[in-house]
C-alpha positions in Angstrom: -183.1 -57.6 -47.7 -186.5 -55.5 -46.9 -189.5 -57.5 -47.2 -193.0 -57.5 -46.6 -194.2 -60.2 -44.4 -198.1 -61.5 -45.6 -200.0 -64.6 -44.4 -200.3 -66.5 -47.0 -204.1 -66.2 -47.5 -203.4 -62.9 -48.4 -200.1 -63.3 -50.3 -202.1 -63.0 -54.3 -203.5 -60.0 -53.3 -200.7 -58.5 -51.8 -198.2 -59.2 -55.0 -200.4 -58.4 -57.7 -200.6 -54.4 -55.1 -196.5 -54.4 -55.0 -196.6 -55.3 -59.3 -198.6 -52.7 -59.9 -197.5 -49.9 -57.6 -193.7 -51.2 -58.7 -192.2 -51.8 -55.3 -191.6 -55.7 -55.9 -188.2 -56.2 -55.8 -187.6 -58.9 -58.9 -183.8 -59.2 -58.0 -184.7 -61.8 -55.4 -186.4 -64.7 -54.4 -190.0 -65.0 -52.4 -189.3 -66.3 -49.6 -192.0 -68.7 -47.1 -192.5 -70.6 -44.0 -195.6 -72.2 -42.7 -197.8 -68.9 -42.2 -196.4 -66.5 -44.0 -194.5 -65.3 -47.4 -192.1 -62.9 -47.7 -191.7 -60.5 -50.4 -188.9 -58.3 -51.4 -189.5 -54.7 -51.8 -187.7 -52.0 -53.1 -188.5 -49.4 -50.1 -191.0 -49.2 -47.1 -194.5 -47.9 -47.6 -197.9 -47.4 -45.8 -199.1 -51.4 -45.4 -201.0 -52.9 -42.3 -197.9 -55.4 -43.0 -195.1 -56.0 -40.8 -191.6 -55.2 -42.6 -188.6 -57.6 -42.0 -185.0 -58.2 -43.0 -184.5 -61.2 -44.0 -181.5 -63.2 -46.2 -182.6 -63.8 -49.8 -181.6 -65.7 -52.7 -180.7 -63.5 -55.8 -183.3 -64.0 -58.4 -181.7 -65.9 -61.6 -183.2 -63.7 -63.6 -182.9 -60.2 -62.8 -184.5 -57.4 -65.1 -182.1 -54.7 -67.0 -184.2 -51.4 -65.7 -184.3 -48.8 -69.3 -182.0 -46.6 -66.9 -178.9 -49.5 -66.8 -179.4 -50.2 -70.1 -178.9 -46.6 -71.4 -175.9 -45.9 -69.1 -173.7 -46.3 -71.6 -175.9 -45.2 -74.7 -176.4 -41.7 -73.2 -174.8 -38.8 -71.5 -175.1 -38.4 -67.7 -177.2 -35.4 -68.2 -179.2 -37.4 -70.8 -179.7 -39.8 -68.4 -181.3 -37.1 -65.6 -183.9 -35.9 -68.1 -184.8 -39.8 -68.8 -188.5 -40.9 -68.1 -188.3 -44.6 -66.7 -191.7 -45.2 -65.8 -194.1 -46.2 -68.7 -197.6 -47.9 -69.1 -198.0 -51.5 -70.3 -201.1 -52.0 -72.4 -201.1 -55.8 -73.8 -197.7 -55.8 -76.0 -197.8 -51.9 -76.7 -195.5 -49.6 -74.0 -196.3 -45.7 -74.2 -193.4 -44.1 -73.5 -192.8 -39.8 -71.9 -189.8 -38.5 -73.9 -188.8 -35.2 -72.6 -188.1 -32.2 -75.1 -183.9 -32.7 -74.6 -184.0 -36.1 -75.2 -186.4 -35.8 -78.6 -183.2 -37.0 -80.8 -182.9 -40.0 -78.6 -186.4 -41.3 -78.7 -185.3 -43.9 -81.1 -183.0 -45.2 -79.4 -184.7 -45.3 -76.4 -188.0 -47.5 -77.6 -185.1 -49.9 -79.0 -183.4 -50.4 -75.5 -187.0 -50.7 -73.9 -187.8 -53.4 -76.5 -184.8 -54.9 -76.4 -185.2 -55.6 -72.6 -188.8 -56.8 -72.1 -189.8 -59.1 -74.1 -193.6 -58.7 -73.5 -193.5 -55.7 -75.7 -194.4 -55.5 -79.0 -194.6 -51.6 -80.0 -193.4 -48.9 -78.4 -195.3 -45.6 -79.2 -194.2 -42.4 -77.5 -196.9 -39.8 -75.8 -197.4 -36.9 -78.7 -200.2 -34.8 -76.7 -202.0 -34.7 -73.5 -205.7 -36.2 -73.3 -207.7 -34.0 -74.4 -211.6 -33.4 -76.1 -214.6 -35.0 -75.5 -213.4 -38.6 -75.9 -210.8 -37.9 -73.8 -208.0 -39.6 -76.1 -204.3 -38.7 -76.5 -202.3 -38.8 -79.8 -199.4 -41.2 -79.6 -196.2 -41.6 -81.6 -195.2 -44.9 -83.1 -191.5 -45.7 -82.4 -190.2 -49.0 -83.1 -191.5 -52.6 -83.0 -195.0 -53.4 -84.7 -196.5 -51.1 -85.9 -199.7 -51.1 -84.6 -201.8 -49.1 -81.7 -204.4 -51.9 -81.1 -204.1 -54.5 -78.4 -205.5 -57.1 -76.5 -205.0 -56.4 -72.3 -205.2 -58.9 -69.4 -206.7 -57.8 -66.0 -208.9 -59.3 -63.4 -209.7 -62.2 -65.2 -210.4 -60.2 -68.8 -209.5 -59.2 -71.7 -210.1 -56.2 -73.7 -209.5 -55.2 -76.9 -208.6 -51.3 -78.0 -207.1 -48.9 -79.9 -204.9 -47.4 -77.3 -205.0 -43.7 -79.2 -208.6 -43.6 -80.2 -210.0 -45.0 -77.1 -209.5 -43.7 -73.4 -207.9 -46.5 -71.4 -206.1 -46.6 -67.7 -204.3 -49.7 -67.2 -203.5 -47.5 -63.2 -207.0 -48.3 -63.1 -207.1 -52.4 -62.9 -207.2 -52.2 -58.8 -209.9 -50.0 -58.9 -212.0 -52.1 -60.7 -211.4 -54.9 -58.6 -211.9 -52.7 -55.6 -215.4 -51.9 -56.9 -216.3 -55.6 -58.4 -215.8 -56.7 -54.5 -218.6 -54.0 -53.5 -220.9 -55.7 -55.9 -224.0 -57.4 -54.3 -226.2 -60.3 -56.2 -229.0 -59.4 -58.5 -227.7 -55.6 -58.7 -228.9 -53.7 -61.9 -225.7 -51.5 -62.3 -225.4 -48.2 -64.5 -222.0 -47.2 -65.9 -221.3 -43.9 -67.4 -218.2 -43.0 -69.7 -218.0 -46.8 -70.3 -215.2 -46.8 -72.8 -214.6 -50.0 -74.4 -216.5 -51.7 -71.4 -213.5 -52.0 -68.6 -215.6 -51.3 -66.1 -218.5 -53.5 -67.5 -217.0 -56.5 -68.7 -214.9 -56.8 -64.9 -218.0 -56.4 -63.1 -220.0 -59.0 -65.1 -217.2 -61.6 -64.9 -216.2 -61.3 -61.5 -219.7 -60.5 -60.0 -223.3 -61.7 -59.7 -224.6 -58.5 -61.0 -228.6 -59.0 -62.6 -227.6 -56.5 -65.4 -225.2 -54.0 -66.3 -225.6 -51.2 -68.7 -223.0 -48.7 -70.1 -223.5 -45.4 -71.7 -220.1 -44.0 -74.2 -220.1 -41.1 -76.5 -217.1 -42.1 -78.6 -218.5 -44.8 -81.4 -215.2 -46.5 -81.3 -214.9 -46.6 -77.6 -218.5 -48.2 -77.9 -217.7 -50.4 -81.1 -214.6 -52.1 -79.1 -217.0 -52.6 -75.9 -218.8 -54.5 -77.8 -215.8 -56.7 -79.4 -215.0 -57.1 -75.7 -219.0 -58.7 -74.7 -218.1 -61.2 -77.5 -214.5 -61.7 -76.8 -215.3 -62.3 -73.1 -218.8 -64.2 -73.9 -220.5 -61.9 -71.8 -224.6 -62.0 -71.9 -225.5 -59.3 -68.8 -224.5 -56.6 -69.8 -226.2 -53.6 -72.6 -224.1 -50.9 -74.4 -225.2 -47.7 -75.9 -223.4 -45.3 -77.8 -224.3 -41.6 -77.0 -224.3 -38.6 -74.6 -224.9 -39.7 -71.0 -227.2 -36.7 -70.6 -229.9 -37.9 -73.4 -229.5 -41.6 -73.5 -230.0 -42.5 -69.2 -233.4 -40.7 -69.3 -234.3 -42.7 -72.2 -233.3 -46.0 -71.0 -235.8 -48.6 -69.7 -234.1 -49.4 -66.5 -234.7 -46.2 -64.8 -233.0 -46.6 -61.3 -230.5 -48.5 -60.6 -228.9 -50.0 -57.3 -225.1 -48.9 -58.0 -223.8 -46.4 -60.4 -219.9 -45.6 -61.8 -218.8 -42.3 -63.2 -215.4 -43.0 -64.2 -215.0 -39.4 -65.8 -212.5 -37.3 -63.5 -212.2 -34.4 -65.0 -215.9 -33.2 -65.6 -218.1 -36.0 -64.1 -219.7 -33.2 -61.2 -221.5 -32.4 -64.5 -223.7 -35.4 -64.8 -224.4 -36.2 -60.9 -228.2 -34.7 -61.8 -228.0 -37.4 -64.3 -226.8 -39.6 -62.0 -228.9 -38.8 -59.0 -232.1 -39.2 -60.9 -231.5 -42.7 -62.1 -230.7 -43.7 -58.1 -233.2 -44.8 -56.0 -233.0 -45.3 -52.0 -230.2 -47.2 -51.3 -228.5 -46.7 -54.6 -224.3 -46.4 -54.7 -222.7 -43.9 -56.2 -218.8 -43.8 -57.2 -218.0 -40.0 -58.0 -214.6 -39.9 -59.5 -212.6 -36.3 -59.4 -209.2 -35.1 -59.8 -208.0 -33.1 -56.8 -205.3 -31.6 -55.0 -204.3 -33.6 -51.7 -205.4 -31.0 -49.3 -208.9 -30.3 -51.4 -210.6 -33.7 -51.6 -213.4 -32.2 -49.3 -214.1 -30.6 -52.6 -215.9 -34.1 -54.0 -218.3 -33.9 -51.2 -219.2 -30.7 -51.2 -219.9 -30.9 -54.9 -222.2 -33.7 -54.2 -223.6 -32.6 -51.3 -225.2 -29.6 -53.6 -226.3 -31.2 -56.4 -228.4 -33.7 -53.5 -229.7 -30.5 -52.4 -231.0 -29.3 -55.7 -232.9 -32.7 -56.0 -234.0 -32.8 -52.2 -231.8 -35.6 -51.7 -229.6 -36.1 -48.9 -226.3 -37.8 -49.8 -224.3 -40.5 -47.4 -220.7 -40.3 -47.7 -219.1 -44.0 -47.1 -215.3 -43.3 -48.1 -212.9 -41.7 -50.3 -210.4 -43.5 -51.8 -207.3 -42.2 -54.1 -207.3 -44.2 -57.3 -203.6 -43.3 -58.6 -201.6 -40.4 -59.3 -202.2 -37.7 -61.6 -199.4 -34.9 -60.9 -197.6 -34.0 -58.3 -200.2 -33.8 -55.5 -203.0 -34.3 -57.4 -205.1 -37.4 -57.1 -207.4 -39.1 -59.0 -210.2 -39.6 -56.3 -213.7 -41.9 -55.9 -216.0 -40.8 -53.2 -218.5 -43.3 -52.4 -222.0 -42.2 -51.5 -225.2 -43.5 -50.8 -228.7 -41.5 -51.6 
């Protein structure tokens, strides 16, 4: 069997990576000796890991994949046009049913509840995200009927409504990957807060002074507050509005580290950004770019530092998932 081979000082970190990017193998057993642990994957991938094969116990309990448990529900052609990969937010599961298999969609959020029991709901994508809130209409299909949730993540939970609120579970490793960045006594700016992801991780998992978050959608904001209470959290400000009025307005006006977790037009609010930094400050510019154009992130920060006088350190760029084929969601991080 392939595995990955991890010292065990590293072996949390590497599981909850092969979880979330699906490559664990859960038809076997974990495997250890005195240094290191052993995990089963599904396939080899870029890792600073060693790979090994190595003899392992069958797992008792081996998932039914949606695929095997359709087999004999749906036509073989029917079964090429099905969408196996789905998100997982708390108990609700939002499902892509293709145009051919629209009469089957029933039947397909049955079999998918039927098989994992952490789901609750099963709603199926209706539209894309779209407008400013950035929120997709979704589809109840079977199971409760509900589109409200509480999610786990990095020591959290949040509270939402998953079609009136934007929300990226693809974005848990992210967060964590910018919580670790996080120095004590930083005063930290996030824009497109949401129902306070970003916020709430960084003030649990940090020793962050103070945290503020700015969200245009009142019921993105209204749940980000739920979320302060419901993770008893006392750092951290919300306000509901347009980035581009309420950061000039707010009494903190420069902050050591700021987030702008909006891919598809944040190039619009660097200025905003950029004149609530001060020297030193952090910036994480998020973008969605082909994989041959990420250049594109820095040269669009690299001209709005120039229209300020600034001149703009680059530090790294780092994909953050999959959008479509080829295209990335990005984060360039940059000092001013």
């Amino acid at each position: 069997m392939l595995c990955v081979k991890v010292p065990k000082k590293e072996a949390e970190k590497a599981k909850m990576y092969l979880y979330e990017k699906k490559i664990f193998d859960e038809g076997y057993r974990i495997a250890t000796n005195k240094d290191f642990i052993f995990f089963p994957v599904k396939n080899k991938f870029k890792s600073k890991y060693d790979f090994v094969n190595k003899k392992l116990d069958k797992s008792k309990i081996q998932k039914l994949t949606l695929k095997d448990a359709l087999k004999s529900k749906l036509s073989k052609k029917e079964i090429e046009h099905l969408k196996t990969s789905y998100d997982t937010i708390g108990g609700i599961a939002i499902i892509e049913v293709v145009p051919e298999l629209e009469k089957k969609e029933k039947l397909i959020a049955t079999t998918l509840l039927d098989i994992n029991k952490n789901i609750t709901t099963v709603l199926k994508k209706a539209e894309h995200h779209s407008g400013v809130f950035r929120t997709q209409k979704l589809k109840w299909l079977t199971g409760k009927k509900t589109k409200e949730t509480v999610y786990k993540e990095n020591n959290i939970r949040l509270k939402l409504d998953v079609e009136k609120v934007y929300f990226s579970v693809r974005l848990s490793t992210e967060r964590k990957r910018i919580a670790k960045q996080v120095k004590k006594g930083e005063d930290i700016l996030v824009m497109f807060s949401g129902c306070a992801p970003y916020p709430v991780v960084l003030a649990k998992n940090t020793e962050a002074k103070e945290i503020v978050g700015v969200e245009i959608n009142p019921v993105g904001h209204k749940y980000g507050l739920e979320n302060l209470k419901l993770n008893k959290i006392n750092n951290v400000k919300l306000y509901c509005g347009d980035v581009k009025k309420v950061v000039p307005k707010l009494e903190q006006k420069n902050f050591d580290r700021i987030l702008m977790p909006l891919p598809k037009s944040a190039e619009d609010f660097l200025d905003v950004a950029l004149k609530a930094s001060k020297k030193g400050t952090t910036i994480h510019f998020y973008d969605f770019l082909h994989d041959d154009e990420f250049d594109k992130a820095k040269e669009k920060i690299k001209k709005a530092c120039k229209n300020l006088g600034l001149k703009p350190k680059i530090l790294r760029t780092v994909k953050c998932g999959q959008h479509s084929p080829h295209v990335f969601r990005i984060c360039l991080d940059f000092k001013v």
